[in-house]
C-alpha positions as CSV (number, residue, x, y, z in Angstrom):
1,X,109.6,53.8,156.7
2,X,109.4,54.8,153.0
3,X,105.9,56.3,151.7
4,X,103.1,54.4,150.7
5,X,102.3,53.6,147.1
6,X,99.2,52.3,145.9
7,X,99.7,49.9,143.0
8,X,96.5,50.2,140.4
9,X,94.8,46.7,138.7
10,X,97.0,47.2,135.7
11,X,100.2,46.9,137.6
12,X,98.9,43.6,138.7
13,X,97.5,42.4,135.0
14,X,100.9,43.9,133.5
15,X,102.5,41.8,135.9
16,X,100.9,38.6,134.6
17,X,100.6,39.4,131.0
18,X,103.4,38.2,128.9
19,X,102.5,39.2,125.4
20,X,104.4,42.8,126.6
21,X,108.0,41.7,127.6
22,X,109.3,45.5,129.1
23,X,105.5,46.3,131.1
24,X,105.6,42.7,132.6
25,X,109.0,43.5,133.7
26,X,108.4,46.9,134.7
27,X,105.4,45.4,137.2
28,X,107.0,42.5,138.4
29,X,109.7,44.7,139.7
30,X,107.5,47.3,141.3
31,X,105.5,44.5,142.6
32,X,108.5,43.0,144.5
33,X,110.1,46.0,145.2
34,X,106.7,47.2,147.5
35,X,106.7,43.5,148.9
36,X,110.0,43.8,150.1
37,X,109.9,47.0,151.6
38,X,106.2,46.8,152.9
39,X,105.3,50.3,151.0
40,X,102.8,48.6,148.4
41,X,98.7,49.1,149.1
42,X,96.1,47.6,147.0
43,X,92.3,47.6,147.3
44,X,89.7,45.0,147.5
45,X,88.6,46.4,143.8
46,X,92.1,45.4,142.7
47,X,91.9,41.5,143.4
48,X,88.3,41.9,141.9
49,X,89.7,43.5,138.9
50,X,92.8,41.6,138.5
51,X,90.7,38.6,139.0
52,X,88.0,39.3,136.7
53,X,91.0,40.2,133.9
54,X,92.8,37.3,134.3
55,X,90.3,34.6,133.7
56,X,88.5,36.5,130.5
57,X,91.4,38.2,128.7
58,X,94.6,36.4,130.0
59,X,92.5,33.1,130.5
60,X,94.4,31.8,133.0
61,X,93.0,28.9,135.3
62,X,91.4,29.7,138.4
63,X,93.9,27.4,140.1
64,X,96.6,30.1,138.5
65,X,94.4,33.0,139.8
66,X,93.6,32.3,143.2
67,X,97.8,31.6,143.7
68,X,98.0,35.2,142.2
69,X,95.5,36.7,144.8
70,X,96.6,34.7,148.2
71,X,100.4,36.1,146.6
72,X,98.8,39.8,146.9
73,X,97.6,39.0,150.7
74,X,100.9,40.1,151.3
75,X,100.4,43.8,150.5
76,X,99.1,46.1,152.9
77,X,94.9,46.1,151.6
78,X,92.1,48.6,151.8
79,X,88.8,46.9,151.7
80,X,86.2,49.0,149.9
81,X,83.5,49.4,152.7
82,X,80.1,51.7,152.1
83,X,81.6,54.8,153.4
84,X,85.0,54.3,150.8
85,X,82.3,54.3,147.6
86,X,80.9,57.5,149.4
87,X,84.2,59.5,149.4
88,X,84.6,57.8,145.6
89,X,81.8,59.6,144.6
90,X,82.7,62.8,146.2
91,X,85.9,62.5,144.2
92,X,84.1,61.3,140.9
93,X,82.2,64.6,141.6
94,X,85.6,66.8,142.4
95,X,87.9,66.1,139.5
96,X,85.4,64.5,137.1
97,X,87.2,60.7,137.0
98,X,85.3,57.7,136.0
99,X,83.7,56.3,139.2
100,X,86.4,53.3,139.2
101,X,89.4,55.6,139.1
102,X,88.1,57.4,141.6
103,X,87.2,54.2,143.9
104,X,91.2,53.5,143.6
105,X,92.1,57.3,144.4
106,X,89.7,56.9,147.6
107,X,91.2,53.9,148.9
108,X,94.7,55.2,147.8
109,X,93.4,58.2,150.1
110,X,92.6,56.1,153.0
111,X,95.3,54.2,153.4
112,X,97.5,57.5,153.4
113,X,99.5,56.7,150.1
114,X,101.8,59.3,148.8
115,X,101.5,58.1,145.3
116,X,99.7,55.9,143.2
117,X,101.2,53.8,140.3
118,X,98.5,53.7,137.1
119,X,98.9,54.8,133.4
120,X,95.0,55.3,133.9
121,X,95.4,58.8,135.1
122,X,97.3,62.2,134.5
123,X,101.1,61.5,135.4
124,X,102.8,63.8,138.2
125,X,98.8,65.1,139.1
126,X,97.6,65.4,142.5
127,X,94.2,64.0,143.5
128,X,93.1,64.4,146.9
129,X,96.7,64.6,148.0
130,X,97.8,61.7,146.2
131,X,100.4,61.7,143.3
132,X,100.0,60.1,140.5
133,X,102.6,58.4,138.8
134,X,102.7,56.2,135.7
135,X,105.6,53.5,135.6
136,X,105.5,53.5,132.2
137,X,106.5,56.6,130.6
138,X,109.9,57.8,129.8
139,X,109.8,59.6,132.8
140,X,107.8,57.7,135.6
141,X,109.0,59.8,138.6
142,X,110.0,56.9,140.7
């Protein structure tokens, strides 16, 4: 079986945002690419995210949103629990991340991903074992 990748809320709002052609592509293939292969992790904070993105900024309908989310019910997904926002905060402490960042890192963590696909954080940097990578640089490290 191939490593685990955690896929960040703007893969997901890439994927469904059309206004830039090469990042929509760029996500829809990474999305499919985990869903076929069973690698891809997201996190309860990512359907809250994605969700919350979607209906304010990409205004799409809820009917368009909710097909979105039960289509994500396919990955592999951490659900943020009370001791997952304590290890956040230990890692918000650590490396000095927003608190949200780190929420994704900690579930990234807990679910044993080897990497974790965001253009939120610093590209080819370990955080608590976890490599970050950022699909949309000239060199993404895929």
């Amino acid at each position: 079986m191939s490593a685990l990748t955690f896929l960040d809320t703007n893969i997901v709002i890439y994927a469904n945002d059309p206004r830039d052609e090469a990042k929509q592509q760029v996500a829809l293939d990474l999305i499919s690419r985990h869903l076929v292969d069973r690698t891809g992790v997201l996190s309860s904070q990512v359907f809250q995210e994605y969700a919350s993105v979607a209906l304010s900024k990409l205004r799409q309908s809820p009917a368009v949103v909710t097909h979105q989310l039960h289509l994500l019910e396919s990955f592999r997904v951490v659900l943020v629990e009370p001791a997952l926002v304590r290890r956040a905060l230990e890692i918000h402490q650590l490396y000095q991340l927003s608190f949200w960042d780190s929420q994704i890192l900690a579930a990234a963590e807990h679910a044993g991903c080897r990497h974790l696909l965001s253009e939120d954080l610093n590209a080819h940097q370990f955080y608590v074992g976890v490599e970050c990578l950022n699909p949309f640089s000239a060199s993404p490290g895929l």
